[in-house]
C-alpha positions in Angstrom: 59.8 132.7 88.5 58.3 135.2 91.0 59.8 137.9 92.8 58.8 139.3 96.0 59.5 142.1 97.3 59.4 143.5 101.4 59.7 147.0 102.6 59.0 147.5 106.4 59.5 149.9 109.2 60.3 149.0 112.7 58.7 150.3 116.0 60.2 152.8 117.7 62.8 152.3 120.3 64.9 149.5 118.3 68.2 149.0 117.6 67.7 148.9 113.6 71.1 147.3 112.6 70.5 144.4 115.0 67.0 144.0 114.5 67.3 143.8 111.0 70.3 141.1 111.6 67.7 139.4 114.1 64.8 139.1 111.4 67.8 137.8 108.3 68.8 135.1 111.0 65.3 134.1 111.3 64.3 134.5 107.4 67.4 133.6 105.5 68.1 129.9 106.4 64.0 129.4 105.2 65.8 128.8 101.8 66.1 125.2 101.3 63.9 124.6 103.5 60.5 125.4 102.2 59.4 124.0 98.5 60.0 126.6 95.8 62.0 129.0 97.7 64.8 129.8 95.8 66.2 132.7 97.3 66.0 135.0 100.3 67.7 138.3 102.0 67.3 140.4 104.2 68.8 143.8 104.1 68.6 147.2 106.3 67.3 150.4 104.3 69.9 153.1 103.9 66.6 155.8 102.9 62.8 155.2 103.5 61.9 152.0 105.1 64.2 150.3 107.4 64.4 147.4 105.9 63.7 144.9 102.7 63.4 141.6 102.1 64.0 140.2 98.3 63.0 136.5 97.6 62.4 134.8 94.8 59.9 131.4 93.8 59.8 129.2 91.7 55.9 130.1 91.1 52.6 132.1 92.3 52.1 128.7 94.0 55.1 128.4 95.9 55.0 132.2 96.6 51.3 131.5 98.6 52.6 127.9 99.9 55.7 129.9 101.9 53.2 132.2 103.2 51.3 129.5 105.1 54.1 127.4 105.5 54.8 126.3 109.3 58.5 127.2 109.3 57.9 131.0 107.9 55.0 131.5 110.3 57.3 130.2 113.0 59.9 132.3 112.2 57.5 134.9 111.6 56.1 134.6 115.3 59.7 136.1 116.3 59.9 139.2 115.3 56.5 140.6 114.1 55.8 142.1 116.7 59.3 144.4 115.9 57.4 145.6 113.0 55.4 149.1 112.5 54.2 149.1 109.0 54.8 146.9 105.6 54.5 147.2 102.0 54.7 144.3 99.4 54.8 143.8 95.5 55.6 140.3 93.3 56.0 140.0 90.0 56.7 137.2 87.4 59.9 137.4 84.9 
């Protein structure tokens, strides 16, 4: 299994609690969709970042199959450009 972990900022300007609901409503329903996905949320930061996302795979394979997938990069397409800065880290257990 692989975790994967998200922690972003947002641009200026936004409303963080519904942006944050915005990008879960986009992200969360992914899970059953895409092949390997186990496991997905998306939660707003209470210090630091604005926001995380935790997800979990079934392997390195599904991990880089969801990242190309056409229903993540659709879903992507809706609220990237909300985002300021990123930081990512996955790990096997």
């Amino acid at each position: 299994m692989v975790k994967h972990i998200v922690l972003y900022t947002l641009k200026g300007g936004l409303d963080k609690a519904e942006t944050v609901k915005f990008i879960a409503a986009q992200l969360e329903p992914l899970v059953g969709q895409i092949p390997g996905l186990l496991h997905l949320e998306v939660r707003q930061a209470f210090n630091g970042m604005d926001y995380a996302l935790y997800s979990t795979f079934e392997s390195r394979q599904a991990l880089k199959a969801y990242a190309v997938h056409p229903l993540h990069l659709e879903a992507k397409e809706k609220f990237f450009h909300l985002l300021d800065s990123r930081v990512a880290a996955d790990y096997e257990c």
